[in-house]
C-alpha positions in Angstrom: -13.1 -13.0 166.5 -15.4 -15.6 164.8 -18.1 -13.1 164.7 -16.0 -10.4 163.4 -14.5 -13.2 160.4 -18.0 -13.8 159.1 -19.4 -10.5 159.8 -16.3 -9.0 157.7 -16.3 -11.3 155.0 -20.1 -11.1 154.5 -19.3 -7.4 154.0 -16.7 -7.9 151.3 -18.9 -10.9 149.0 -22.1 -8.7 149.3 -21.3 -5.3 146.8 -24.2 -4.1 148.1 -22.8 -4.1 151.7 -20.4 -2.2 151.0 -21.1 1.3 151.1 -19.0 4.0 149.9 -15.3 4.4 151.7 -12.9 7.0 151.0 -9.6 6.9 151.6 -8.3 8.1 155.1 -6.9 11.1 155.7 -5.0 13.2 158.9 -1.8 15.1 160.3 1.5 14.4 161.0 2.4 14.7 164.5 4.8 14.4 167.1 8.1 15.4 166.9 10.1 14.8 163.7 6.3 13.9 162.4 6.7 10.4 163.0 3.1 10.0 164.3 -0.1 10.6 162.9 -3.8 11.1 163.5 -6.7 9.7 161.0 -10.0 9.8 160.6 -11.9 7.0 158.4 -15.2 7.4 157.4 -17.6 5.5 156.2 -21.1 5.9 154.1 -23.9 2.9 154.1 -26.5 4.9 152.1 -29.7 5.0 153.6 -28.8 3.9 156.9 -25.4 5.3 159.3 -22.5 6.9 159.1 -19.2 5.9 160.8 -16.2 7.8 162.0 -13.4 6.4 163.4 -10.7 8.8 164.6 -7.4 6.6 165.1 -3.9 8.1 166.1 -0.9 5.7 165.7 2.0 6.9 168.4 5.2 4.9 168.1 6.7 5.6 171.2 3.1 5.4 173.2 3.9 1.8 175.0 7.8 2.9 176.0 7.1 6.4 177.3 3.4 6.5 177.6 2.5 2.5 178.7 -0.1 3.6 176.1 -1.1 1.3 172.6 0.7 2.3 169.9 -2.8 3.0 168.0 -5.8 4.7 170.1 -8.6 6.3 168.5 -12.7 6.2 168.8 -15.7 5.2 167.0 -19.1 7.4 166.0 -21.9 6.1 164.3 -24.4 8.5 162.7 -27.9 8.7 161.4 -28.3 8.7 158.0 -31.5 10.5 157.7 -31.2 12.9 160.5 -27.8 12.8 161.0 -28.2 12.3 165.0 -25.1 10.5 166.9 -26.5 6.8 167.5 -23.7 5.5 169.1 -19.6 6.2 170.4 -17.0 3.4 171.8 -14.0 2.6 171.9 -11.8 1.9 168.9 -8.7 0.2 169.9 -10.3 -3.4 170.7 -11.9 -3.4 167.5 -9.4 -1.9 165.3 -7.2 -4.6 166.5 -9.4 -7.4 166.3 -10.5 -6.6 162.5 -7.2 -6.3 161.8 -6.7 -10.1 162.4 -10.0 -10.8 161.0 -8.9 -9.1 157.8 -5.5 -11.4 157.6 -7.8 -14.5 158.3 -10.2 -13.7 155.2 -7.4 -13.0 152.8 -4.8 -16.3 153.6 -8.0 -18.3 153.7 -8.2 -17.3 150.2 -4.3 -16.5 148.9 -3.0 -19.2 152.0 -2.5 -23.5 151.3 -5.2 -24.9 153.2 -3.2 -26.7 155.0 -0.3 -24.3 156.3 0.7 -25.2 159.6 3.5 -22.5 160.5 2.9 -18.4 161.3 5.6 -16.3 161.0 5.4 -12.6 162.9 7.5 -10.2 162.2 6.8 -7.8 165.0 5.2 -9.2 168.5 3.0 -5.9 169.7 -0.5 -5.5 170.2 -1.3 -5.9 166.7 0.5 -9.7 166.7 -2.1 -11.1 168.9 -4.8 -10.6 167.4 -3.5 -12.1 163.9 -2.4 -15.2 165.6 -5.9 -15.4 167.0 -7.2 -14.9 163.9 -5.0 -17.2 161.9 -5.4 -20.3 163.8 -9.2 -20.1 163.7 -9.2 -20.4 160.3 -5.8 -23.1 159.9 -4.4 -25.8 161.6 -1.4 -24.1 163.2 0.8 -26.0 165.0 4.2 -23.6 165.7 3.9 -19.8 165.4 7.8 -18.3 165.3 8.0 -14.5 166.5 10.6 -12.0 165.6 10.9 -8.8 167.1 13.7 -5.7 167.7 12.7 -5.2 171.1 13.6 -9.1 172.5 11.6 -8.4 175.8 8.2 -8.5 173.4 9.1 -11.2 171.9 9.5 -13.2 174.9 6.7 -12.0 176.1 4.7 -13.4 173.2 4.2 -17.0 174.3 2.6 -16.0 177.7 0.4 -13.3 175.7 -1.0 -15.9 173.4 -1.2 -19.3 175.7 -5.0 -19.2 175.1 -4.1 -20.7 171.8 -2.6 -23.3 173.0 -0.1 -23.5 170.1 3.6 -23.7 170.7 5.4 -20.6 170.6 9.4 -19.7 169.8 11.7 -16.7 169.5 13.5 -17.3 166.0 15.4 -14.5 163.2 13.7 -13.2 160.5 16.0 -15.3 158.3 14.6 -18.5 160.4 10.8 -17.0 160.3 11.4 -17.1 155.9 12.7 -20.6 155.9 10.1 -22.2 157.8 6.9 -20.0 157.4 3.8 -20.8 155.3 2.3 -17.7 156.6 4.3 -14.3 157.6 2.2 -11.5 159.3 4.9 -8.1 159.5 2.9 -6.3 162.2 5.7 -3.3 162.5 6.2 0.4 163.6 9.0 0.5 161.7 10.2 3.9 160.6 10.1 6.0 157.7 12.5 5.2 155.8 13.6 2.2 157.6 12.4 -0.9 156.2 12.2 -3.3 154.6 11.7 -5.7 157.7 11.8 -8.6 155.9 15.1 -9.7 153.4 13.0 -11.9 151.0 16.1 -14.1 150.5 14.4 -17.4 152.3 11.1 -17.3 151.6 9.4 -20.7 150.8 8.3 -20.7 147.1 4.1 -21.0 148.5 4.3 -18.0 151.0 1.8 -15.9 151.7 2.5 -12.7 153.4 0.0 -10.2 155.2 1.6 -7.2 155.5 0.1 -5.0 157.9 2.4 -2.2 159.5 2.5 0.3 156.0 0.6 3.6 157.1 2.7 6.5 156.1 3.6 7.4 153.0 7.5 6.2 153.0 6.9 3.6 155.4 7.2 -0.3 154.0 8.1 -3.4 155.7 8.3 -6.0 152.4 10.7 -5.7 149.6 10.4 -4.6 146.5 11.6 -7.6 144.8 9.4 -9.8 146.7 6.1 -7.6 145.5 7.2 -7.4 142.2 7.5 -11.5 142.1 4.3 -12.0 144.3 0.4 -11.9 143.7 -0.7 -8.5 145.6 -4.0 -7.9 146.9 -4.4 -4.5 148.3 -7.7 -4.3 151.1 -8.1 -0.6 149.9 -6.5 0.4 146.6 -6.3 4.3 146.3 -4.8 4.0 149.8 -2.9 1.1 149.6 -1.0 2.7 146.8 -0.6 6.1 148.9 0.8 4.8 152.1 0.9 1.2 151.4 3.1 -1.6 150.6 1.7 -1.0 146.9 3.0 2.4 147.3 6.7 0.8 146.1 4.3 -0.5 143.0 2.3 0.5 139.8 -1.2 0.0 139.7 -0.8 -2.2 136.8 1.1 -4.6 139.1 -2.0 -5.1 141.6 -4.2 -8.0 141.6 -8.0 -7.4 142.6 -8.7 -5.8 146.1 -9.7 -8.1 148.6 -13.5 -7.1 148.9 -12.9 -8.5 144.8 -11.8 -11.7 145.8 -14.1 -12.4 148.2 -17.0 -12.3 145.7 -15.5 -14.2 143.3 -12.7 -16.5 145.6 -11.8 -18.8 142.2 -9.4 -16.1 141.9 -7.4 -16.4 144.5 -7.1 -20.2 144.6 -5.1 -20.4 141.3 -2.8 -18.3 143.4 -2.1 -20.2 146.1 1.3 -22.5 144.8 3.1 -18.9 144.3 3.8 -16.1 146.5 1.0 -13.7 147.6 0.7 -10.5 149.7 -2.2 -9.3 151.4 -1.6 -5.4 151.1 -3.5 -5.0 154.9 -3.9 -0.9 154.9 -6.8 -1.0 157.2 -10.2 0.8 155.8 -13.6 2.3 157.0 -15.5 -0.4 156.0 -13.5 -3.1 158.4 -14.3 -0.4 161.1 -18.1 -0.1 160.1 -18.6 -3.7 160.6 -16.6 -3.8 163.8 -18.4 -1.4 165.2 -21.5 -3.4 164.3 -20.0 -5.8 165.9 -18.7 -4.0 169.1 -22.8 -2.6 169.7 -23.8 -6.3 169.2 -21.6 -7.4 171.5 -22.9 -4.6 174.3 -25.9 -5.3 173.7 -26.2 -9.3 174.1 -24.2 -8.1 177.6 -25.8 -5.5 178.8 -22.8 -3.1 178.9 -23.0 0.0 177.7 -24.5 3.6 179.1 -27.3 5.4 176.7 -26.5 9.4 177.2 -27.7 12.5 175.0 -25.0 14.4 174.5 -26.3 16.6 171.5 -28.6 19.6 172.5 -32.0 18.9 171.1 -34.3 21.6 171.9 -38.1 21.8 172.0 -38.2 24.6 169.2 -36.3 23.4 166.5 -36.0 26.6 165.5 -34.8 28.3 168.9 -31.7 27.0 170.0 -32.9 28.4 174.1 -35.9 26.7 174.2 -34.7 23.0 176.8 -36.0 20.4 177.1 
């Protein structure tokens, strides 16, 4: 997770880093289309390619004792456009997701904020936690969550951090927070998740769940008050939180702030929202990261699985 902090926010100061990113695009799936399956590419000229593929499923850890999000990661070539590399994308797409949060409440967060709010206690809420407290001096993390067996759970699923741990409402999480993460599968349709009545006047929020266009877990009335930072801002206004906003009401995207982080500290007395849509950059650097990783280990298996023959122009001759 340090690795992936520095590595990430390296990526956003440096314009030159980073690349060219669309926004993501897939199908609706599963019945009443309430899931969804991505693909998120992205271009560092001159040297790779990557492609994740990422399917979020809802009802994958109740039915399925699957993650709610799976998907993969291929990194190709530039100049020959060869597959270098595949892994796994479900470590890493969780663990840049923290990393993400981290970067933008160092900048939008007081310094010294001591309690994390989660709105939502899956798979996704650990690794902001993790994130979080490497970067502040937390003391008391309160988790919220509609399905009271996770939040339970929550405590024993993040003892590593050795920071205490209790069940509260989301009208307690507001009251007391100086951080909220809403880490959500919350419905189309459904939210908000958060009321917005409570909130303390120096808040920030990192609002992560927002994937579908329709789906939001923040108020309206709280964006429209707050400072928004979107990570991604054609997307984040598609399927976003900024999806409930103009794009006259968003603040710089993160990548923005990073290079120039005098921007964000004159922010930090007032509310802000970190607009966390998740893009192909944040999965380009993790997967630097991931192949790192495997290699300082000496994990991994090298395979060919594309047919290269000895006649490039006759696809019988084998090698």
């Amino acid at each position: 997770m340090d690795r992936m902090i520095d590595r990430l926010d390296e990526a956003f100061r440096e314009e030159s880093r980073r690349g060219i990113t669309p926004a993501r695009d897939g199908f609706l799936r599963g019945p009443e289309n309430t899931a969804i399956l991505e693909w998120m590419p992205h271009h560092q000229p001159g040297d790779s390619t990557t492609i994740k593929t990422v399917a979020y499923t809802p009802t994958n850890p109740s039915v399925h004792q699957l993650p709610t999000i799976v998907g993969t990661m291929a990194r190709y070539d530039d100049v020959t456009g060869r597959l270098l590399a595949i892994g796994d994308g479900i470590l890493p797409t969780a663990v840049r997701t923290g990393a993400a949060s981290a970067i933008a409440s160092r900048l939008l967060a007081r310094p010294d904020s001591r309690v994390l709010g989660l709105v939502g206690a899956g798979a996704q809420a650990v690794t902001q936690a993790h994130a979080l407290s490497l970067v502040f001096p937390l003391e008391r993390v309160l988790v919220h969550d509609i399905d009271p067996a996770h939040a339970e759970s929550f405590a024993e699923r993040v003892e590593f951090l050795g920071i205490d741990v209790r069940v509260a409402s989301v009208a307690e999480i507001e009251a007391a927070s100086d951080i909220i993460c809403t880490v959500t599968s919350v419905g189309v349709g459904d939210g908000p998740v958060l009321h917005g009545e409570r909130l303390r006047p120096h808040v920030h929020i990192n609002a992560i769940g927002a994937d579908l266009i329709g789906k939001y877990e923040v108020p309206r009335s709280v964006l429209k008050s707050a400072f928004v930072t979107p990570d991604h801002r054609g997307q984040a206004l598609r399927e976003g939180e900024c999806q409930q906003l103009d794009a006259s009401d968003l603040g710089p995207e993160l990548p923005e702030l990073c290079a120039e982080p005098a921007l964000a500290e004159a922010r930090r007395e007032g509310l802000t929202v970190f607009d966390s849509t998740g893009f192909a950059l944040e999965d380009h650097v993790a997967f630097d990261v991931l192949l790192e990783l495997a290699e300082e280990a000496g994990i991994g298996d090298r395979v060919q699985l594309e047919h290269l023959p000895e006649d490039a122009l006759n696809p019988y001759s084998f090698q």
